[in-house]
Structures are given as structure tokens and as C-alpha cells.
C-alpha positions as CSV (number, residue, x, y, z in Angstrom):
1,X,-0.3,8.2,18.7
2,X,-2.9,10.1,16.9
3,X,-4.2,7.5,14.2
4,X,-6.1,9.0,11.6
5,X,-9.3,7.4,10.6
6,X,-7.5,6.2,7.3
7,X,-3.6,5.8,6.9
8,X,-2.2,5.1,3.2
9,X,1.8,3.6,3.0
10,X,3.6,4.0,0.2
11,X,6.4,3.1,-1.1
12,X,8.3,0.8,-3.6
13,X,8.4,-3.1,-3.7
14,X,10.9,-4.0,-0.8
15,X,10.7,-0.3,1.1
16,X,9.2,-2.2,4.5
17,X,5.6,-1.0,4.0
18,X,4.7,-4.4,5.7
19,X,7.2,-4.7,8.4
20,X,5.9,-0.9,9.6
21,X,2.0,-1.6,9.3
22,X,2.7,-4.7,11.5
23,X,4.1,-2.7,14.2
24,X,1.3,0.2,13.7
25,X,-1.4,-2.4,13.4
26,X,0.3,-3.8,16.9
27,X,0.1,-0.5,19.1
28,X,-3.5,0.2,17.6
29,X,-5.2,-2.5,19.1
30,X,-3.3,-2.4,22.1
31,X,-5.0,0.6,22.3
32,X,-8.0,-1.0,21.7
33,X,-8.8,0.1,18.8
34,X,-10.0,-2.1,15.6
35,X,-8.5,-1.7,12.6
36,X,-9.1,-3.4,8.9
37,X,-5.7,-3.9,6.6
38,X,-6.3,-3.9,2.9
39,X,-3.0,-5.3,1.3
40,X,-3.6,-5.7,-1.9
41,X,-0.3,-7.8,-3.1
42,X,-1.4,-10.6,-0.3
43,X,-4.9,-10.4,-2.1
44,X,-3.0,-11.1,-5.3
45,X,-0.6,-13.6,-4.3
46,X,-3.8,-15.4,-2.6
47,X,-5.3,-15.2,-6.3
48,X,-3.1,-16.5,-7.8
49,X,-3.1,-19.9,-6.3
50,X,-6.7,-20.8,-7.6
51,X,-7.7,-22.3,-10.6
52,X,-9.2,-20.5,-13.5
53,X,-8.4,-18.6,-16.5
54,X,-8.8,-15.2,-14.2
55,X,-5.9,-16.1,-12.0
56,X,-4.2,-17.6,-14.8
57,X,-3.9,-14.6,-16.5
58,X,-2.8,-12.8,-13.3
59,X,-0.3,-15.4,-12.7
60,X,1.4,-14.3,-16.0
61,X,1.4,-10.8,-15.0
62,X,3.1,-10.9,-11.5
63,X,5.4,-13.0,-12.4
64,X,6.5,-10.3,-15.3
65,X,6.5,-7.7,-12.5
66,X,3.9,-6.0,-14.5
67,X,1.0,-3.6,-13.0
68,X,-1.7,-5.3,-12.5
69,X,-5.0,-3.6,-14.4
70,X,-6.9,-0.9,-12.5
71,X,-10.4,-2.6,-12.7
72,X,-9.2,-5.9,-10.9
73,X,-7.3,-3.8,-8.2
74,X,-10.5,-1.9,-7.8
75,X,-12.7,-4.6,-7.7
76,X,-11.0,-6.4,-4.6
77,X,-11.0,-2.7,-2.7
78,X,-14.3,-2.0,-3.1
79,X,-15.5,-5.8,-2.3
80,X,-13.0,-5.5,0.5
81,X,-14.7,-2.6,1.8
82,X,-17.9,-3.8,1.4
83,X,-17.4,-7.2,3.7
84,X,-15.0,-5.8,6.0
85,X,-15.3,-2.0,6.9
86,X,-18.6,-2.1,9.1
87,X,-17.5,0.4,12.0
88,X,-17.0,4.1,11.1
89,X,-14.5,4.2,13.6
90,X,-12.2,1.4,12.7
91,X,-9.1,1.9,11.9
92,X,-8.4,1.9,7.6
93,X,-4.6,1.2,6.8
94,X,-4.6,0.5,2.9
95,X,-1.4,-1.1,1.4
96,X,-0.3,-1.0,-2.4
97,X,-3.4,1.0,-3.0
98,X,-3.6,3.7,-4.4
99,X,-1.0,2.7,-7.5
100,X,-2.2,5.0,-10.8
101,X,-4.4,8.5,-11.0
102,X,-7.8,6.1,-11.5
103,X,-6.9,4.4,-8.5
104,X,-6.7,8.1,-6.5
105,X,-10.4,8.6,-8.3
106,X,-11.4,5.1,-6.7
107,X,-10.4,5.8,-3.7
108,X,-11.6,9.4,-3.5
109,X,-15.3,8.2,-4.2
110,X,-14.9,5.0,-2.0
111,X,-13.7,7.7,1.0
112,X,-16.5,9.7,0.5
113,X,-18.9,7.4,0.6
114,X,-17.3,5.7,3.9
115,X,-17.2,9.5,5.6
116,X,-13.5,9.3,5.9
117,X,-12.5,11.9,3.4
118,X,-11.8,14.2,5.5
119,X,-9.0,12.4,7.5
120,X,-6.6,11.0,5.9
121,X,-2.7,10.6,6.5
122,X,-0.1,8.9,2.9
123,X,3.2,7.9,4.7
124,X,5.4,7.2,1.7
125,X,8.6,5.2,2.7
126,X,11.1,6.3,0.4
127,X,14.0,3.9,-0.7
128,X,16.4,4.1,-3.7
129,X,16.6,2.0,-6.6
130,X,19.3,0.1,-5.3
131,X,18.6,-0.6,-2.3
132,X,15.0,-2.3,-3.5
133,X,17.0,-4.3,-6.1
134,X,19.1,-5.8,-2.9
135,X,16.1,-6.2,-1.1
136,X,13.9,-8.1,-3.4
137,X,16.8,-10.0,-4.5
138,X,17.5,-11.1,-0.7
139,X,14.2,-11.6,0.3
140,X,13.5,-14.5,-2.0
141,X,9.9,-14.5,-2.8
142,X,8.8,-16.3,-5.8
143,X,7.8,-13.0,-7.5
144,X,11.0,-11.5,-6.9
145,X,13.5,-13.8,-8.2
146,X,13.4,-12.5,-12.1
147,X,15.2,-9.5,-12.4
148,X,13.4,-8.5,-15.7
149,X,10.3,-8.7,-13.6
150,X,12.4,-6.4,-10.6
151,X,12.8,-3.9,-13.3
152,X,9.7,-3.9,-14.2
153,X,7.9,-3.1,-10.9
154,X,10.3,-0.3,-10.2
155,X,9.8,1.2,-13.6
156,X,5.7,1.3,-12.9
157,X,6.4,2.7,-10.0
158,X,8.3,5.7,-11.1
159,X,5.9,5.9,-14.3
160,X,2.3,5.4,-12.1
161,X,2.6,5.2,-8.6
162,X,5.0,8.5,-8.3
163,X,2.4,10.8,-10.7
164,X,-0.2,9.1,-8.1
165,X,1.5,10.7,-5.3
166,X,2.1,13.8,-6.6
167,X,-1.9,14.0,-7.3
168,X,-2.5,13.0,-3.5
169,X,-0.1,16.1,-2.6
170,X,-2.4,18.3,-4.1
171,X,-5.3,17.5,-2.4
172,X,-6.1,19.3,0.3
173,X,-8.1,16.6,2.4
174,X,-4.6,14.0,2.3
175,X,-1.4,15.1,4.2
176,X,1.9,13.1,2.9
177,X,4.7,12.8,4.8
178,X,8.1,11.4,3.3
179,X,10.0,8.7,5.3
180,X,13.8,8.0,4.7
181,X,13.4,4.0,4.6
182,X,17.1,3.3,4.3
183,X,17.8,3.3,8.2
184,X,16.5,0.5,10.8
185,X,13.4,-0.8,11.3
186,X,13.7,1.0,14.8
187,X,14.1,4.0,13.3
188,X,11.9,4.2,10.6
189,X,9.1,3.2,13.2
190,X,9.9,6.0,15.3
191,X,9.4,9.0,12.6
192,X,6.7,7.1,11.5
193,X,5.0,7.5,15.3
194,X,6.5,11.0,15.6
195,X,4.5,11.7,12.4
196,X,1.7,10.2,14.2
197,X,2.1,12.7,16.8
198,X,1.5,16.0,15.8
């Protein structure tokens, strides 16, 4: 595969973004290759089991299904970034990141900065509204049990991350590729690597 020096996923709560950056994240360092996985949802659920008025309040807002503010997201990138991406060649697979247009400013800077603007690959993992209402509900994760809080993450998605998207279409230094995310594991994997390919 032909692993670009920084590879977004996208894609609603419940599309598989995790499941398909374990098996990328797999065949990379088989081929020996090191790679540094920003998840930013992991980061939050990690915060939110401290003490403190800070994870508190962030507490309150995940379990709403509400969008987390931009300067907190930002703040864990770049201090992320800062302790973790210390090889120009490593491998940057960022997950739940970008999520609003400041976000795709953040990054754009962040990018530069790192050298990487210039090569960068979005796959966004498209699933329907449905079918991430069945997933969340099945899964069972303790921020996924409230359906008010279900509705609320798909309706910031459609209202923030989608616009975000559509920005990162326009630039000329990201290529997006749309994934159907509705089929298998198996299969979504393989477009993903034939993607990868080209």
C-alpha cells in the first residue's frame, strides 16, 4: 500500500473508523513502518475519568452527545503532536479530528508546520442514519445508550463535520475518497487498500 505521510478517517459515530485504522495501523508496521494514532474520542473518554471541574464539565457534555468545544479538541492535538510526532516519516492517522471549519484551520497550520501538507489522504466512511442508530444502540458503550444523546451526535455531524468535509474537498493539498461503510469489515478494508493503491 501506498501510505501517505498523513491519513484522516471520517465518518459518523458507529461508521467503523476504529475497526479499519486497526487493520491499517496492522499492515503499516508490518511493513515496518511507525505510525502515531491520534483518536481523539479515546482521549476524551480517558478524560473523563479524572477528577476536576474540567472533566466534570466534559463529562456532562458527552454524555449529551454534544460537540465538544473546538479549543479543548485543539489543545489535546497539538499537545499530542508535540509529545508524540518526533519522526518526519512516521506514519499520522488522525481520528475524529478534523470535526468543524476551525478544526480544518488547526490542522492546516499544525500540517504546515510538521511538513506534511503536502500529502495528505481523508477516507470518509459513509454510513446512513440508520444504520449508526443500530450500531450505537448495539454496541453498548456508556455514551451511546441515551438516544437524545444519539441524535445529538448525528445532528453535529451533518451540521459541522459534513461543512468540514466539504472545505477539505476544496483544497487542493487533501484528496477525499468516499467509502460505502454499509458492507463487511472485509470489504470495506479492501477499497480502503485499493484506495491506498493508486
Amino acid at each position: 500500500m501506498n501510505i501517505p505521510k498523513t491519513l484522516i478517517v471520517m465518518g459518523r459515530s458507529g461508521s467503523g473508523k476504529g475497526t479499519q485504522i486497526e487493520l491499517l495501523k496492522k499492515q503499516i508496521i508490518s511493513n515496518q513502518r511507525e505510525v502515531y494514532h491520534f483518536e481523539s474520542g479515546h482521549l476524551f473518554r480517558q478524560m473523563v475519568k479524572g477528577d476536576g471541574y474540567t472533566s466534570d464539565r466534559l463529562r456532562d457534555i458527552i454524555k449529551k452527545g454534544e460537540l465538544v468545544p473546538d479549543f479543548l479538541t485543539d489543545w489535546l492535538l497539538v499537545g499530542d503532536l508535540v509529545q508524540n510526532l518526533d519522526d518526519p516519516e512516521q506514519i499520522l492517522i488522525l481520528d475524529g479530528y478534523p470535526r468543524t471549519l476551525h478544526q480544518v484551520d488547526t490542522l492546516d497550520r499544525a500540517l504546515d508546520y510538521y511538513n506534511r501538507a503536502d500529502d495528505v489522504v481523508v477516507i470518509h466512511i459513509e454510513v446512513s442514519e440508520e444504520e449508526v442508530r443500530r450500531r450505537m444502540t448495539e454496541r453498548g458503550r456508556t455514551d451511546d445508550v441515551d438516544r437524545e444523546a444519539i441524535e445529538n451526535r448525528i445532528t453535529f455531524y451533518n451540521e459541522k463535520v459534513l461543512p468540514s468535509l466539504e472545505l477539505l474537498r476544496e483544497k487542493k493539498n487533501y484528496k477525499v475518497f468516499d467509502i460505502d461503510g454499509e458492507g463487511s469489515v472485509e470489504s470495506i478494508h479492501q477499497s480502503i487498500k485499493e484506495i491506498l493503491q493508486d
